[in-house]
PQR file with spaces between the fields and no chain letter, atoms N, CA, C, O and H, PARSE charges and radii, in Angstrom:
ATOM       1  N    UNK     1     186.477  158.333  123.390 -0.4000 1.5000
ATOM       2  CA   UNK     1     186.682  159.769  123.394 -0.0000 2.0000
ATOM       3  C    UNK     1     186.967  160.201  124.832  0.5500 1.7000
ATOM       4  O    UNK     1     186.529  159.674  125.855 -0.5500 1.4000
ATOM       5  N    UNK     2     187.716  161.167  124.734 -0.4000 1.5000
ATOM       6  CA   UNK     2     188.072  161.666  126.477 -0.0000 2.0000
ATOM       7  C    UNK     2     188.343  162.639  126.350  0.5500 1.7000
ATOM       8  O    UNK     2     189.182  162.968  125.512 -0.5500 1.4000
ATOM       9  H    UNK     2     188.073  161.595  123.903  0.4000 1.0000
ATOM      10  N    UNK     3     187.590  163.688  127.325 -0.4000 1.5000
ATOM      11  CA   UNK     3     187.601  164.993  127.406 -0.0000 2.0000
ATOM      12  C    UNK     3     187.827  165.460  128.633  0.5500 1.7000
ATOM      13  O    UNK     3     186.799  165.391  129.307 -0.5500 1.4000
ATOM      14  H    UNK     3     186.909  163.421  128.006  0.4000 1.0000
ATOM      15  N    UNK     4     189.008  166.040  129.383 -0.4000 1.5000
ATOM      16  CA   UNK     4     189.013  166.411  130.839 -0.0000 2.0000
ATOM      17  C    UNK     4     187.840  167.525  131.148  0.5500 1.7000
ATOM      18  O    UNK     4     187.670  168.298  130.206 -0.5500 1.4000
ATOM      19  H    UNK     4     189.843  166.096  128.835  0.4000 1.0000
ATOM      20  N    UNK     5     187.140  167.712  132.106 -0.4000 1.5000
ATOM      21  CA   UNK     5     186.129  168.446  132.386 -0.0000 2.0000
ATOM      22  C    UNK     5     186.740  169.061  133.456  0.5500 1.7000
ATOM      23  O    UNK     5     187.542  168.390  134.105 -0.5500 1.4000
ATOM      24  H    UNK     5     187.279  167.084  132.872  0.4000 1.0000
ATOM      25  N    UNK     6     186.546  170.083  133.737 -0.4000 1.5000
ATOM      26  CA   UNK     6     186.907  170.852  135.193 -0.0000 2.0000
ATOM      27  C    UNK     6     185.707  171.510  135.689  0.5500 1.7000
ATOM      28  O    UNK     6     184.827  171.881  134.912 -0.5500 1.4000
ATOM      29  H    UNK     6     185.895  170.629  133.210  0.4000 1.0000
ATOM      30  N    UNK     7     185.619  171.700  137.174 -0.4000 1.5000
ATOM      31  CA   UNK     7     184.431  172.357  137.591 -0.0000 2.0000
ATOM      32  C    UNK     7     184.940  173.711  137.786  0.5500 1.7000
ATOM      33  O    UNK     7     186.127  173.920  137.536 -0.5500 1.4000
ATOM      34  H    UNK     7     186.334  171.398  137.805  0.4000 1.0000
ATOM      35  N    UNK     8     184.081  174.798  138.264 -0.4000 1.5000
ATOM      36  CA   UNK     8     184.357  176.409  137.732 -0.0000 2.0000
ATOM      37  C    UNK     8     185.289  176.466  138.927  0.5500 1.7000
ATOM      38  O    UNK     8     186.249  177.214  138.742 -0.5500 1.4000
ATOM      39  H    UNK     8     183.117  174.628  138.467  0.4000 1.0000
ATOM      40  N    UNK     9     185.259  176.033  139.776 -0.4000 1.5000
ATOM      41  CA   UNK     9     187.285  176.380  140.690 -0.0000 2.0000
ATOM      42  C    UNK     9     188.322  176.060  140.176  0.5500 1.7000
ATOM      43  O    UNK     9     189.263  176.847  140.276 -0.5500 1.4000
ATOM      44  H    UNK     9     184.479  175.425  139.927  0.4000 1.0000
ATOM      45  N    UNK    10     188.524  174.661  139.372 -0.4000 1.5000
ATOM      46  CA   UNK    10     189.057  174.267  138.840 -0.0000 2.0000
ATOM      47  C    UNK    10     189.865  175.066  137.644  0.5500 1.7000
ATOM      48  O    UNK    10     191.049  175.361  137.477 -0.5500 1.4000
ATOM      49  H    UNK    10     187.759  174.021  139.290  0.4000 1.0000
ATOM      50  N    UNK    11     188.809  175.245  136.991 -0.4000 1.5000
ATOM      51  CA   UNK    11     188.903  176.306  136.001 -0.0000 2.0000
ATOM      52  C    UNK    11     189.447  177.485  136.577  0.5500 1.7000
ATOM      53  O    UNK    11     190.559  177.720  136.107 -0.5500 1.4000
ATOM      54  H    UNK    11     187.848  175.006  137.127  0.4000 1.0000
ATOM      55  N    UNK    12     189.093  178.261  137.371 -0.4000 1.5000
ATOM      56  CA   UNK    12     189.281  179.321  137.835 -0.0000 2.0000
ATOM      57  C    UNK    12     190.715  179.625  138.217  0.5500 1.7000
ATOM      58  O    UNK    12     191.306  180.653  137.889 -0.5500 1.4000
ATOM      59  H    UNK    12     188.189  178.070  137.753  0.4000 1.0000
ATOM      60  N    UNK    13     191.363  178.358  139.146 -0.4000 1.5000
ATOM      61  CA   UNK    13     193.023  177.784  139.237 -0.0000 2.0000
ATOM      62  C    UNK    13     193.196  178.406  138.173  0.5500 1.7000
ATOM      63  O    UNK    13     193.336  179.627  138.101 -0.5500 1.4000
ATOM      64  H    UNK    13     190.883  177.523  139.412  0.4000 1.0000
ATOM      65  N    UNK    14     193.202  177.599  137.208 -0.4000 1.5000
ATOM      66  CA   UNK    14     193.948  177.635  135.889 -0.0000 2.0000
ATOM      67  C    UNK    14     193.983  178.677  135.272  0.5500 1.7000
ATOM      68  O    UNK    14     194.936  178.882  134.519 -0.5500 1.4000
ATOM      69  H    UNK    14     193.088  176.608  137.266  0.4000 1.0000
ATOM      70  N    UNK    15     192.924  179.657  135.421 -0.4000 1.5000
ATOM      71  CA   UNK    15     192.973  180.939  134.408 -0.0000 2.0000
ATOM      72  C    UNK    15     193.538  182.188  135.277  0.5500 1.7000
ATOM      73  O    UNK    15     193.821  183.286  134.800 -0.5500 1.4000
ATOM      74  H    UNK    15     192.150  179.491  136.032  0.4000 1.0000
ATOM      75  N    UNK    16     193.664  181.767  136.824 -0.4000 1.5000
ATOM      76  CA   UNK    16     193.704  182.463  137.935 -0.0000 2.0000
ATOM      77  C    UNK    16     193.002  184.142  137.329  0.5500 1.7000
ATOM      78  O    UNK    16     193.481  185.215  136.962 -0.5500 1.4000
ATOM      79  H    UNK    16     193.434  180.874  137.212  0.4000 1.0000
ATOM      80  N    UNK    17     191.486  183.493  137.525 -0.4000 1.5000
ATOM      81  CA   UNK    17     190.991  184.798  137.509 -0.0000 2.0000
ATOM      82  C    UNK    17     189.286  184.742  138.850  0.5500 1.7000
ATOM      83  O    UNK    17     189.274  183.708  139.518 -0.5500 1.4000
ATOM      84  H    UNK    17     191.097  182.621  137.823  0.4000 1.0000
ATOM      85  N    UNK    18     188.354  185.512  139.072 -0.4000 1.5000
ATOM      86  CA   UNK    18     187.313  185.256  140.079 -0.0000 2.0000
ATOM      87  C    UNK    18     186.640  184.537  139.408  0.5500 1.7000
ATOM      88  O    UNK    18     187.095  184.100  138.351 -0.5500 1.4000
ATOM      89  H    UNK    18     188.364  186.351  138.529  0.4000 1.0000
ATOM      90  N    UNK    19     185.513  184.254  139.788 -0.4000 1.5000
ATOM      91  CA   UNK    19     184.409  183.394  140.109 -0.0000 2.0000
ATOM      92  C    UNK    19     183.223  184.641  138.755  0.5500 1.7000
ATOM      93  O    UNK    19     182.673  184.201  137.745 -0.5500 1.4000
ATOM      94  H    UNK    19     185.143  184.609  140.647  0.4000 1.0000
ATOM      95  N    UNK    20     183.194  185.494  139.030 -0.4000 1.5000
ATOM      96  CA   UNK    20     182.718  186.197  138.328 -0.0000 2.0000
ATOM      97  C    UNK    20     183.247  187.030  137.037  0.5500 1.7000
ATOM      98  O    UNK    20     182.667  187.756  136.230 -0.5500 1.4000
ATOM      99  H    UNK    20     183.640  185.851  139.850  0.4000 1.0000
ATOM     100  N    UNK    21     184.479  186.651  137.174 -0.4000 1.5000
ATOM     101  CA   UNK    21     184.858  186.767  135.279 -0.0000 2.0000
ATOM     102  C    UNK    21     184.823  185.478  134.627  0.5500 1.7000
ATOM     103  O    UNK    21     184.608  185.378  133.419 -0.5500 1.4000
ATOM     104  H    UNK    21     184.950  186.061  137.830  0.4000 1.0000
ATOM     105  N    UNK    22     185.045  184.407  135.446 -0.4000 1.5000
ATOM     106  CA   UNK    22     185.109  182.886  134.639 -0.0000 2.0000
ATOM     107  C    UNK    22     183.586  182.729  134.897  0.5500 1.7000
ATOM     108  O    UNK    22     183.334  181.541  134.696 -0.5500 1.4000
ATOM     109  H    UNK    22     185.221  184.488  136.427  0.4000 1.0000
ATOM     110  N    UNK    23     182.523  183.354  135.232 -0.4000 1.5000
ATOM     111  CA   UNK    23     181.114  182.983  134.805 -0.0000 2.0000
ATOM     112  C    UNK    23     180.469  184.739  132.989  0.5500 1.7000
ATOM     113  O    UNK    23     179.711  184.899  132.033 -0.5500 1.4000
ATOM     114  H    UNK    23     182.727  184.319  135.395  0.4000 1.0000
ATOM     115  N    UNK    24     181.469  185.374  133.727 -0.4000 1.5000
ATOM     116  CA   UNK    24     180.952  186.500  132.174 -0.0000 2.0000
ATOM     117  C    UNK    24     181.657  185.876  130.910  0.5500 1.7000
ATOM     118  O    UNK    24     181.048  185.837  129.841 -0.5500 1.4000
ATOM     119  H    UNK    24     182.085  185.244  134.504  0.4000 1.0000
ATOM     120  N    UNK    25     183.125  185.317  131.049 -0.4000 1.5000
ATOM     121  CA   UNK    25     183.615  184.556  129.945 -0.0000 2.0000
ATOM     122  C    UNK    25     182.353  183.508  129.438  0.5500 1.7000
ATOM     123  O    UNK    25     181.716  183.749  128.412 -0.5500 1.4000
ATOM     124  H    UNK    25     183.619  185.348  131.917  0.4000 1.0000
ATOM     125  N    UNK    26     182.150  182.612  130.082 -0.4000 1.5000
ATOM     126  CA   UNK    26     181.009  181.660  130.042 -0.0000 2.0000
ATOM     127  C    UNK    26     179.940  182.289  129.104  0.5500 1.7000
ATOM     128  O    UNK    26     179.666  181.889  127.973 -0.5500 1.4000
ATOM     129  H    UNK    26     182.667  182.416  130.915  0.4000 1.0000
ATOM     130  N    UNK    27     179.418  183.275  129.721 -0.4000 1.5000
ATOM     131  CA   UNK    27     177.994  184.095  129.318 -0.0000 2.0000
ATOM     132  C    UNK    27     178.571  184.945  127.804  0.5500 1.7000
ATOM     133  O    UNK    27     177.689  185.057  126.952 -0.5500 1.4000
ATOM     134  H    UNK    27     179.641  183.599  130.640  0.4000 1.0000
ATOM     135  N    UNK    28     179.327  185.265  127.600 -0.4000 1.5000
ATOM     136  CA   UNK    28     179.775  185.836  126.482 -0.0000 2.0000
ATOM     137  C    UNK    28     180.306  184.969  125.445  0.5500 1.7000
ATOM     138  O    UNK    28     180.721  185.481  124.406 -0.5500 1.4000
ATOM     139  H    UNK    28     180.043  185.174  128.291  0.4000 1.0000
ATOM     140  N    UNK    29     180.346  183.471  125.646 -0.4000 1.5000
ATOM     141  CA   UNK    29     180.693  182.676  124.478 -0.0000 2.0000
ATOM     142  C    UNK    29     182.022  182.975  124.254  0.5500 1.7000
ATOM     143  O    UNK    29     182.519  182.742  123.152 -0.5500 1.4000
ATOM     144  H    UNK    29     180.009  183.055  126.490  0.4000 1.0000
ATOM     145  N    UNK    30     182.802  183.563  125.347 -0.4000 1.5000
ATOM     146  CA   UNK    30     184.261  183.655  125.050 -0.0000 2.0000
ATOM     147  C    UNK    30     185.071  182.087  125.375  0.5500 1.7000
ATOM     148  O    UNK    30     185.980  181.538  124.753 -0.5500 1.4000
ATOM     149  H    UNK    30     182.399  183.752  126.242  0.4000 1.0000
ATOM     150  N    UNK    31     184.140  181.555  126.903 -0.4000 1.5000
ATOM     151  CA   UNK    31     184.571  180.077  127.206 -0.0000 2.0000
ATOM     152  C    UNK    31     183.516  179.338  127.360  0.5500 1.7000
ATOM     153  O    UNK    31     182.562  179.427  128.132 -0.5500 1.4000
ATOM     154  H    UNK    31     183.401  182.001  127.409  0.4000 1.0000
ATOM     155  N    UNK    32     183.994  178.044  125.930 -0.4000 1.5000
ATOM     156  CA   UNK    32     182.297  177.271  126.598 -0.0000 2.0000
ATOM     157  C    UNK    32     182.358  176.323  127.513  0.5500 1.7000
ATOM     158  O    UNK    32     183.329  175.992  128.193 -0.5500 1.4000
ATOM     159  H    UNK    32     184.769  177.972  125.303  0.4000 1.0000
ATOM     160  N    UNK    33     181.236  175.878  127.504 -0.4000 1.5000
ATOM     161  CA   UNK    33     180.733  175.175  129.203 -0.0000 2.0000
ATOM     162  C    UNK    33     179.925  174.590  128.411  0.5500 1.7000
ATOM     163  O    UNK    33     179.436  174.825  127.306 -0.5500 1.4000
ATOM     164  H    UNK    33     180.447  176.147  126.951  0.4000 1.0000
ATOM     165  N    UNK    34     179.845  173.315  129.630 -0.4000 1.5000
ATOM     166  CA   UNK    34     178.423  172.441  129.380 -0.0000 2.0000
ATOM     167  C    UNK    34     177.865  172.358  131.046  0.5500 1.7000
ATOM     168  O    UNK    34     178.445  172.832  132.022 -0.5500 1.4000
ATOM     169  H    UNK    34     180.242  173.124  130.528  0.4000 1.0000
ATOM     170  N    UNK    35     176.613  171.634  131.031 -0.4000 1.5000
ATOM     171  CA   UNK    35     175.887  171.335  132.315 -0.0000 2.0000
ATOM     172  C    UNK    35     175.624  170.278  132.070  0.5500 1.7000
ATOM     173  O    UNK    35     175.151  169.980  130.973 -0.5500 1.4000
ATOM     174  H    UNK    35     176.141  171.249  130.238  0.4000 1.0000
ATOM     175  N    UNK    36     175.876  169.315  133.110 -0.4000 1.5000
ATOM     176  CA   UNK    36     175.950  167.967  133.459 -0.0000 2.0000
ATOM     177  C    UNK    36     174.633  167.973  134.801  0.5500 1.7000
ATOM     178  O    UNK    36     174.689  168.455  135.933 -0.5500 1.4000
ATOM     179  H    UNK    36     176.261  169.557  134.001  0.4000 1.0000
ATOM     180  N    UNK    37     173.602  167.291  134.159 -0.4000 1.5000
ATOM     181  CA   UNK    37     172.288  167.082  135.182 -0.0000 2.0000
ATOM     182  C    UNK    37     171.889  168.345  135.283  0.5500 1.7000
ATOM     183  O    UNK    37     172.102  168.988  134.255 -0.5500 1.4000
ATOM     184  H    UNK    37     173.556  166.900  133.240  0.4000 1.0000
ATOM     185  N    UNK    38     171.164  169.194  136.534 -0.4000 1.5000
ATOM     186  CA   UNK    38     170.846  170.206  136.490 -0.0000 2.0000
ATOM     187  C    UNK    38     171.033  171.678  136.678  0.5500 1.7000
ATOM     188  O    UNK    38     170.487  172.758  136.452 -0.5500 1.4000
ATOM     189  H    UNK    38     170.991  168.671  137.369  0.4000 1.0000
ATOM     190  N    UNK    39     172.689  170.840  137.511 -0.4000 1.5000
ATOM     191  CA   UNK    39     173.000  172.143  137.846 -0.0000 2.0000
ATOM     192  C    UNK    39     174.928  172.439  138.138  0.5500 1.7000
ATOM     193  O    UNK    39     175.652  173.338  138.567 -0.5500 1.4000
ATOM     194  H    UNK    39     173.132  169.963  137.694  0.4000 1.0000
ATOM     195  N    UNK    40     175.056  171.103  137.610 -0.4000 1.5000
ATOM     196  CA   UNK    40     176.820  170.852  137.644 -0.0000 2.0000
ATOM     197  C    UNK    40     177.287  171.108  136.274  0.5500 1.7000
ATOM     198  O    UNK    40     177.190  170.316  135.337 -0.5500 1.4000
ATOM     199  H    UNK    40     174.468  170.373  137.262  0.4000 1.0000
ATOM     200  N    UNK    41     177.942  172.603  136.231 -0.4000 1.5000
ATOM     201  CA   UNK    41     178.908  173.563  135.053 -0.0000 2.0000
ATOM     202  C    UNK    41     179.990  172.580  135.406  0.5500 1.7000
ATOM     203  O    UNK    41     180.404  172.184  136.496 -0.5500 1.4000
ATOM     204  H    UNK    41     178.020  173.247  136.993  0.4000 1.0000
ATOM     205  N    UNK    42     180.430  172.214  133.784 -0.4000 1.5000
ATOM     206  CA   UNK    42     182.071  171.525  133.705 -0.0000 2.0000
ATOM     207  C    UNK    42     182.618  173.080  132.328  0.5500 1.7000
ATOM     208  O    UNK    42     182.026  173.875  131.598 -0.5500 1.4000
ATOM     209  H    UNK    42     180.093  172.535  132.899  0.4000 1.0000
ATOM     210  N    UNK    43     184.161  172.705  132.710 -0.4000 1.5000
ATOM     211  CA   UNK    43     184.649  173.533  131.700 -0.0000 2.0000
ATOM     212  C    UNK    43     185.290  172.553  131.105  0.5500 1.7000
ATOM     213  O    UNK    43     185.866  171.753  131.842 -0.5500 1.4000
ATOM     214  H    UNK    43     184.642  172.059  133.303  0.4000 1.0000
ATOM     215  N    UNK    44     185.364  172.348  129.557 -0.4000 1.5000
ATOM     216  CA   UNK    44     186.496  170.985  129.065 -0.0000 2.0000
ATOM     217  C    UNK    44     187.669  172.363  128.755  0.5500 1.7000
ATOM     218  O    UNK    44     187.779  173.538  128.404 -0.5500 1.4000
ATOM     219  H    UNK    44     184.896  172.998  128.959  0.4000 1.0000
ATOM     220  N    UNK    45     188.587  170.772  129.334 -0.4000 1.5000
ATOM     221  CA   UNK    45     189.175  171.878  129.266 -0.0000 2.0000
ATOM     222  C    UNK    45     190.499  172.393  128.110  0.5500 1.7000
ATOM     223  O    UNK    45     191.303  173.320  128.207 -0.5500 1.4000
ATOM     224  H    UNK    45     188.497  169.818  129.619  0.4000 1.0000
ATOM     225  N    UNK    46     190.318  171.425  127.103 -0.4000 1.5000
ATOM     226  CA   UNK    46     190.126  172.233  125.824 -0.0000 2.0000
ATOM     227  C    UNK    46     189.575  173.908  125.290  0.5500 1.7000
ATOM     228  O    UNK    46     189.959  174.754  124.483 -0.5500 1.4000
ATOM     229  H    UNK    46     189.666  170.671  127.025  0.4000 1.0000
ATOM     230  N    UNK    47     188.392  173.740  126.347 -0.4000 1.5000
ATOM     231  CA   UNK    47     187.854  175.708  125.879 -0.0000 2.0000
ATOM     232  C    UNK    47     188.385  176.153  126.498  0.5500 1.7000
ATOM     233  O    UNK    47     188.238  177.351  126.257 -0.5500 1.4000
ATOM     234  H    UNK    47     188.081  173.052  127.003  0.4000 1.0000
ATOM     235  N    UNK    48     189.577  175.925  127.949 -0.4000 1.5000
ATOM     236  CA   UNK    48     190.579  176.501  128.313 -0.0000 2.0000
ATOM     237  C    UNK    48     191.704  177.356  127.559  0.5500 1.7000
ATOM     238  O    UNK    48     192.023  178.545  127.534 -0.5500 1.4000
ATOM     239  H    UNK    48     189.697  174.952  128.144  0.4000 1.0000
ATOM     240  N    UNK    49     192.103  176.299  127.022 -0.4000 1.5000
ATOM     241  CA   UNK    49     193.374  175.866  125.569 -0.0000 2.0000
ATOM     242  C    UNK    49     192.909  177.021  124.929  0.5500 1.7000
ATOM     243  O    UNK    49     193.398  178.139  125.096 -0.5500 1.4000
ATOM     244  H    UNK    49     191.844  175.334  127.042  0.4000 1.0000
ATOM     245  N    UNK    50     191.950  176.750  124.184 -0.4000 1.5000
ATOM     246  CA   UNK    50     191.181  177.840  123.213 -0.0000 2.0000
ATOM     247  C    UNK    50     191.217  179.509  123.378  0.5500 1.7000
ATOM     248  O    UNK    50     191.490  180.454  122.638 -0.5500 1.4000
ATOM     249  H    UNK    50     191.553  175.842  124.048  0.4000 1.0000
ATOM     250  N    UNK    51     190.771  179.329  124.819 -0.4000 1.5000
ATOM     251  CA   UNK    51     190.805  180.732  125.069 -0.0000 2.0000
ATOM     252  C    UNK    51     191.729  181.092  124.908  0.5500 1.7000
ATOM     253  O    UNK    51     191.869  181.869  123.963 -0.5500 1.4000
ATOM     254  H    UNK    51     190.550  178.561  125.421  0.4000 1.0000
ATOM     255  N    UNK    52     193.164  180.654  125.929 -0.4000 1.5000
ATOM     256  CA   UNK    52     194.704  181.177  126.092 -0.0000 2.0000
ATOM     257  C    UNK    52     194.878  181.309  124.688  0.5500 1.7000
ATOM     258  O    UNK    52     195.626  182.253  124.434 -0.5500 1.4000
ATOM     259  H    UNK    52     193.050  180.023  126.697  0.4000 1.0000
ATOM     260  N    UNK    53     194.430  180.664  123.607 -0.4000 1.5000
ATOM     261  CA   UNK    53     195.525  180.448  122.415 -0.0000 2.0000
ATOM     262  C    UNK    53     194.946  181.957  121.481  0.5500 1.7000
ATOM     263  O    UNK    53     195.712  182.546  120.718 -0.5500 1.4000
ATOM     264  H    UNK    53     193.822  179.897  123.813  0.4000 1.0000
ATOM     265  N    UNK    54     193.622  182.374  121.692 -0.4000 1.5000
ATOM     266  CA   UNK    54     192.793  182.718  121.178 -0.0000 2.0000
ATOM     267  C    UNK    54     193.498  184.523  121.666  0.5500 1.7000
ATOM     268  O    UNK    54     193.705  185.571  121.055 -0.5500 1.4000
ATOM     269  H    UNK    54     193.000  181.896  122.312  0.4000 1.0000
ATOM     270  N    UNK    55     193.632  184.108  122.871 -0.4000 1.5000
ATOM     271  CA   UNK    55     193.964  185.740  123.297 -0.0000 2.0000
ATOM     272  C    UNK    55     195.614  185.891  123.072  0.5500 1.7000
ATOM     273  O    UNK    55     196.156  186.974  122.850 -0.5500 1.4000
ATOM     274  H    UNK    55     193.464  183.257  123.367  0.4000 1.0000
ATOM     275  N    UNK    56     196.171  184.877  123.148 -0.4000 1.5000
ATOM     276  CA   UNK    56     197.680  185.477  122.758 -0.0000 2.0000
ATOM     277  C    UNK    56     198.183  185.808  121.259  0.5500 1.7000
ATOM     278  O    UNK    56     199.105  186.527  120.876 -0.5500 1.4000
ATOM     279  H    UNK    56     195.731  183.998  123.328  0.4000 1.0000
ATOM     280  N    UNK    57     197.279  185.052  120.575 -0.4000 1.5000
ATOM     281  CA   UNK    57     197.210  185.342  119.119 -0.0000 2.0000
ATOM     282  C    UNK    57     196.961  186.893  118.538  0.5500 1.7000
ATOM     283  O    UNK    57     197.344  187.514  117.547 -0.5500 1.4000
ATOM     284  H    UNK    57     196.530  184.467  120.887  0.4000 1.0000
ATOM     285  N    UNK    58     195.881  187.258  120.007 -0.4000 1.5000
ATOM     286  CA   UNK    58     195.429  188.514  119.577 -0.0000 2.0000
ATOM     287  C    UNK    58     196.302  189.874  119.919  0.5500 1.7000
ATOM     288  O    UNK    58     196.141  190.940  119.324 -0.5500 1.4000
ATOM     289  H    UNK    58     195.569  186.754  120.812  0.4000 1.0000
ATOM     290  N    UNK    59     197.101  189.686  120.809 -0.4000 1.5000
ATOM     291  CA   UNK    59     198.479  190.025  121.120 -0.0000 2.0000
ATOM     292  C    UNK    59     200.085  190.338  120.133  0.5500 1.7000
ATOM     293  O    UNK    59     201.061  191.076  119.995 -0.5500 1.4000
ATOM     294  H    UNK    59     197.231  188.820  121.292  0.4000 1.0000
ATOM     295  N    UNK    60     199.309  189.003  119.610 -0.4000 1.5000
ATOM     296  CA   UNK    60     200.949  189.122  118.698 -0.0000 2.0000
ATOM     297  C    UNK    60     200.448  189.981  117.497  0.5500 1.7000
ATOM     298  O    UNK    60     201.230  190.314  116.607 -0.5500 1.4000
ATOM     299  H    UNK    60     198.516  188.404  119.722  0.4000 1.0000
């Protein structure tokens, strides 16, 4: 199984949005996340995918 993981800059690139909307997305179950050990947030980035697909849908 293989899942690309991104860390929240990473993520953040990609959605080009702050640090503090890609942590309220997070908190609102709009993008999920996991935690790796105690304190390292990955985004797969599949819940990337999801989101974009999720909001342009809601558009059309």
């Amino acid at each position: 199984m293989s899942c690309e993981l991104l860390t929240v800059p990473e993520a953040m690139a990609v959605l080009k949005v702050s640090r503090w909307t890609l942590y309220n997305l997070i908190r609102s179950g709009e993008v999920a996340s996991i935690v790796v050990g105690e304190r390292c947030r990955r985004i797969p980035a599949s819940a990337l995918d999801t989101y974009v697909t999720r909001l342009c849908e809601e558009v059309s």
